[in-house]
N, C-alpha and C positions, 0 to 999 in steps of 0.2 A: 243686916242688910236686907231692903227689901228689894224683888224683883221688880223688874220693869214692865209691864203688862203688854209690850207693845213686842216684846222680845221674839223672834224664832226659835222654833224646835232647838236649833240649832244654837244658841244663843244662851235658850236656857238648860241644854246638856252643858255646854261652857260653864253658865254660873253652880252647878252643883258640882263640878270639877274643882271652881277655883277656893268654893267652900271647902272642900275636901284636904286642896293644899293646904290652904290656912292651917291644916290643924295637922299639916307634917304629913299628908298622904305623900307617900314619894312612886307609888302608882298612876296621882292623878297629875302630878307635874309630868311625866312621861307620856301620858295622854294628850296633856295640850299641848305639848311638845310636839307629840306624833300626828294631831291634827292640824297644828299649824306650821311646821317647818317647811314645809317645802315654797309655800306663797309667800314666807318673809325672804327665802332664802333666795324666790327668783325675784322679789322685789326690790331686794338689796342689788342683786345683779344688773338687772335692770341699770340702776344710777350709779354703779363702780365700774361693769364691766370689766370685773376680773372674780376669779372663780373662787381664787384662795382668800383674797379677802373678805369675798360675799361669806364665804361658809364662818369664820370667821368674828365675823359682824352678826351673826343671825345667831350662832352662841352666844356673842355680850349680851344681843337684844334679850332673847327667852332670861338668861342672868339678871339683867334688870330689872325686867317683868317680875323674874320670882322671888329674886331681895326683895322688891318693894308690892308685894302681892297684895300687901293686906291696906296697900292706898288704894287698892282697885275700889271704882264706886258702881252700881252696875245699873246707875242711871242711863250706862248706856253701855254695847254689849264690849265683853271681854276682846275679842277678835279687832273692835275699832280701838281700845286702849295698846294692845299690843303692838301693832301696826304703826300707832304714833307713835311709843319708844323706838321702836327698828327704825322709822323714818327718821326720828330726830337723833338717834344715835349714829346714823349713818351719815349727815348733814356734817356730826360733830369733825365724824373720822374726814371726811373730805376738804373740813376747813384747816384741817390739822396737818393732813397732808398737802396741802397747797401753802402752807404757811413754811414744812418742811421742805417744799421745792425752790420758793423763794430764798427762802436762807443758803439752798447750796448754791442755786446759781448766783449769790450775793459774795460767798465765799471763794467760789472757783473766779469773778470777778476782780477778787482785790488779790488771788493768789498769780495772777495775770500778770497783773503790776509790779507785782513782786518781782516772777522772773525776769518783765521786761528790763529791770534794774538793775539785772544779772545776781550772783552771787550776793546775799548778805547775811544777818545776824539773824533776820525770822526765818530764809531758806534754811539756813545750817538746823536751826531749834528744829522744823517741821520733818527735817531729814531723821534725827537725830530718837523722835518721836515715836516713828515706824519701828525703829529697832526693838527684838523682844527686850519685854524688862522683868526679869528675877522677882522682884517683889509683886508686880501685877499677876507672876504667870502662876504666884503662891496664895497669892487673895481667891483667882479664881478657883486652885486646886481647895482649897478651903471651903469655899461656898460650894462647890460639889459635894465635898465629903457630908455636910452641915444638912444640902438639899435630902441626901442619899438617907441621911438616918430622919427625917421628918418626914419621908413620904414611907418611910418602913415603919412608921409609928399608926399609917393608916390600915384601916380593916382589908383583908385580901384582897379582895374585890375590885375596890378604890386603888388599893396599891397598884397591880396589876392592869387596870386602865390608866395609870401615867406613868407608868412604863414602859407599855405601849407608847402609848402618844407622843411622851414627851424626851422620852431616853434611846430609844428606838425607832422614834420618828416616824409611826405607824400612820396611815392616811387613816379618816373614821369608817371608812370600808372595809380596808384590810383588816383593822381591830372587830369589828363585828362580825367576818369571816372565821377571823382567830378565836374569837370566843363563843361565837352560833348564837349572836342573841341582837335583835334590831338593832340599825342603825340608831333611830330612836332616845334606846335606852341608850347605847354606847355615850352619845351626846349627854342626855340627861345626869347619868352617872358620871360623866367627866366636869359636869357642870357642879356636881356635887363634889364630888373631890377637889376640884378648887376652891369651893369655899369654904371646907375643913383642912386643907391646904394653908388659906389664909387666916382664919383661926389660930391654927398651931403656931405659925409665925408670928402672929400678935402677941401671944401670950408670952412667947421667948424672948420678944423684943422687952417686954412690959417688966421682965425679970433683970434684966441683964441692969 
């Protein structure tokens, strides 16, 4: 990859960062991470306005980014590639959620008509629905058990950050209090134990 000559200071500390990832630094992914998270996270906010989703959305975005690192061209700087993942990932989530509001209020619509018809054959099914069911309540005790031994297959570390997170339902404050180490990392490494997360699951699926 050649530099862009026109780059800033800043611009070109980016691209010796994202050289660095390329070749599995998991120091300088935490770096671009720590230098850019907070302008994706309040530009995200900005166009959701809500806080849980921004933070949320600004993990996938950096996710994206660093799956597909090595499309980076640096014909033009790292910080404007970024920025248009999180914008257009953020576009996606919004068209998705608007497609998810349509469809309920489509549904609370025909469920309308339902009652106004009083009692019938889809009321009784939909009632009937709700009720716990035995086999569901054994799939899900399953796939806990199944989660519980593929995240104990991860290295401490990894373990212990979605445990936090994800079983304890840690905010990424409280986990980087808990453990005395940046916000920052806390993200980056969780971002990382997702995708050895979803490795391990691949390969189980691939066997079975």
């Amino acid at each position: 990859m050649e530099l862009n000559p026109s780059f800033s200071d800043k611009a070109k500390k980016d691209f010796e960062l994202v050289k660095s990832a390329q070749k599995g630094d998991q120091h300088a992914y935490t770096e671009l991470m720590t230098r850019y998270r907070d302008a994706i996270y309040y530009m995200i906010l900005k166009m959701i306005n809500n806080t849980s989703d921004a933070e949320d959305l600004t993990i996938e975005a950096f996710g994206k980014a660093f799956k597909n690192i090595e499309q980076y061209s640096p014909s033009f700087a790292f910080s404007t590639w970024l920025f248009k993942i999180a914008s257009n990932n953020c576009i996606d989530f919004l068209r998705k959620k608007k497609a998810r509001q349509i469809s309920i209020v489509s549904n609370q619509s025909d469920n309308s008509n339902v009652m106004s018809d009083g009692i019938n054959e889809e009321t009784s099914i939909s009632i009937r629905s709700d009720l716990p069911d035995p086999e569901e309540a054994l799939i899900k005790s399953q796939k806990k058990i199944l989660l519980r031994e593929i995240v104990d297959t991860l290295k401490p570390r990894y373990r212990r950050l979605v445990e936090l997170r994800y079983f304890k339902e840690f905010s990424y404050e409280e986990i980087a209090t808990e453990l005395d180490i940046p916000i920052g990392t806390v993200k980056a490494q969780l971002f990382r134990a997702r995708e050895l997360l979803s490795g391990i699951v691949k390969k189980r699926h691939e066997t079975l």
